[in-house]
N, C-alpha and C positions, 0 to 999 in steps of 0.2 A: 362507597367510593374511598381509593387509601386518600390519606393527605398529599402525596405527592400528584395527585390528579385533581383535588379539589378547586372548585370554582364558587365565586359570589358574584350576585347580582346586583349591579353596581349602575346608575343613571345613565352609563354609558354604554351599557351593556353586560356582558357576562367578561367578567375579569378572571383570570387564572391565576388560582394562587397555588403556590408550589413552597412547599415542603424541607426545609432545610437542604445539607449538601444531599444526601440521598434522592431527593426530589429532583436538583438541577442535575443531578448522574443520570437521572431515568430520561429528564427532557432532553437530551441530546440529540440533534436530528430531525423535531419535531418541531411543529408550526405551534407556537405559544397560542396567537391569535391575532386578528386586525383591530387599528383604532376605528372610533367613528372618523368622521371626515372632517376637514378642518380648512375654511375659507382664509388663503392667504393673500389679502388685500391690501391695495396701495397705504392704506394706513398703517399695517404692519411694517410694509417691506421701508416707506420712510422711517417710521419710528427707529429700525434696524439702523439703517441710512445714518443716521443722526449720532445714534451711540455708536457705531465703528467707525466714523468718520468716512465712510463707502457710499461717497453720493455722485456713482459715476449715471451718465444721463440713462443711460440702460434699465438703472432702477428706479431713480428718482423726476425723470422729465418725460409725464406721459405724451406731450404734445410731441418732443422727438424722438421719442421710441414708436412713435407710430408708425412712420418711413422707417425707422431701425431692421436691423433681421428677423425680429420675433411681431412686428407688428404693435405689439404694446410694450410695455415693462415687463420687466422680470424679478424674481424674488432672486437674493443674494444667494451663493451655493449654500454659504454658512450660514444665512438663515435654515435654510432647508434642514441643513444639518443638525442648529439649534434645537429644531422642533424637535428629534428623536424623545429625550427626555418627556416633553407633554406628553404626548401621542405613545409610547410605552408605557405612562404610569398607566392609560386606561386599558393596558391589555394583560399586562402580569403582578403580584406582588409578589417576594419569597420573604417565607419566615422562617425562624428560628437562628435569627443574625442580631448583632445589635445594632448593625450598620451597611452601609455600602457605599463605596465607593467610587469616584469614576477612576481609573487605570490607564487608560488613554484610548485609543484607535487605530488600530489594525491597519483598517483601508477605508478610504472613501472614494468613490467616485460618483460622478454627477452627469448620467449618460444624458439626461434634455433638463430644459428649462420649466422654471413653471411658471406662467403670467401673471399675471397680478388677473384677482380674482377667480383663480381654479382652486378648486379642492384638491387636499391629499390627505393620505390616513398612513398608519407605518403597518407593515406584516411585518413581526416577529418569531423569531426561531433563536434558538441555541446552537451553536456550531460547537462548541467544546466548556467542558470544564477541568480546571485543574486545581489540585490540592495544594497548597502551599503554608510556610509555615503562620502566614498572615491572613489564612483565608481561604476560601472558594473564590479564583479567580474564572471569569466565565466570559467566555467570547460569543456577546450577539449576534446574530443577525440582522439588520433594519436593511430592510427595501421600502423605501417613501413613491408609491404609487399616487399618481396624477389623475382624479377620474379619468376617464375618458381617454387616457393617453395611454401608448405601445408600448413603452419603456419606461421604467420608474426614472423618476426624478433624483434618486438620492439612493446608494447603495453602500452600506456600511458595516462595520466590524468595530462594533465597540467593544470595551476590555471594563467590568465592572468586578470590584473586590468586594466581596461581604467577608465581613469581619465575626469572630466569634461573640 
């Protein structure tokens, strides 16, 4: 198996680990892999609540989000969005960087909600990589799939720089 296709086997599964920039040039196109699944519960979604100041009754008042549009709470977009980071380390590492960095985000969007107390996991892919003088800068893919639900929860484009 070259280093650009190696994998370890990791508590959470089988991780991809990928190979310097020649590695991220070959992953282009290609599904890295999925997280395990991850319970985001009204104890998260308050905790969120609390540190961004985002305590609209939507997320934080289960007794009136019951009558609400979704029936119960909902987890904040940017929670959702938060998660990329956990929910990625358990599907890819690249080596031979001394760093990486976050670059910013492309695009997000947030086609459904996710309730308090659903599962989600992230599939990752590579939509591009570019050479630059500071790096391999590299545009992910994250789709944050809902068990059970039609449409993911969270659709993004993040922009990561590894450093020499």
């Amino acid at each position: 198996m070259s280093r650009a296709a190696a994998s370890e086997r990791t508590a959470m599964g089988t991780k991809r680990i990928i190979g310097g920039a020649a590695g991220l040039e070959s992953a282009i196109g290609n599904e890295l892999g999925v997280s395990d699944w991850l319970i985001v519960d009204q104890r998260m979604i308050d905790d969120f609540a609390r540190t961004t100041g985002d305590e609209q009754w939507i997320h934080t008042d289960p007794a009136r989000a019951a009558s609400g549009p979704f029936g119960t709470t909902i987890a904040h977009g940017y929670l959702v969005l938060s998660l990329i980071a956990q929910l990625a380390n358990q599907v890819y590492d690249v080596t031979g960087f001394s760093a990486r960095v976050n670059y910013g985000i492309e695009k997000v969007r947030f086609p459904r909600p996710v309730r308090s107390g659903e599962r989600v996991r992230d599939r990752v892919s590579i939509a591009e990589v570019a050479q630059t003088p500071a790096g391999s800068r590299v545009t992910f893919l994250h789709r944050i799939e809902v068990d059970n639900g039609d449409r993911p929860a969270c659709v993004a484009h993040t922009l990561i720089l590894f450093t020499p």
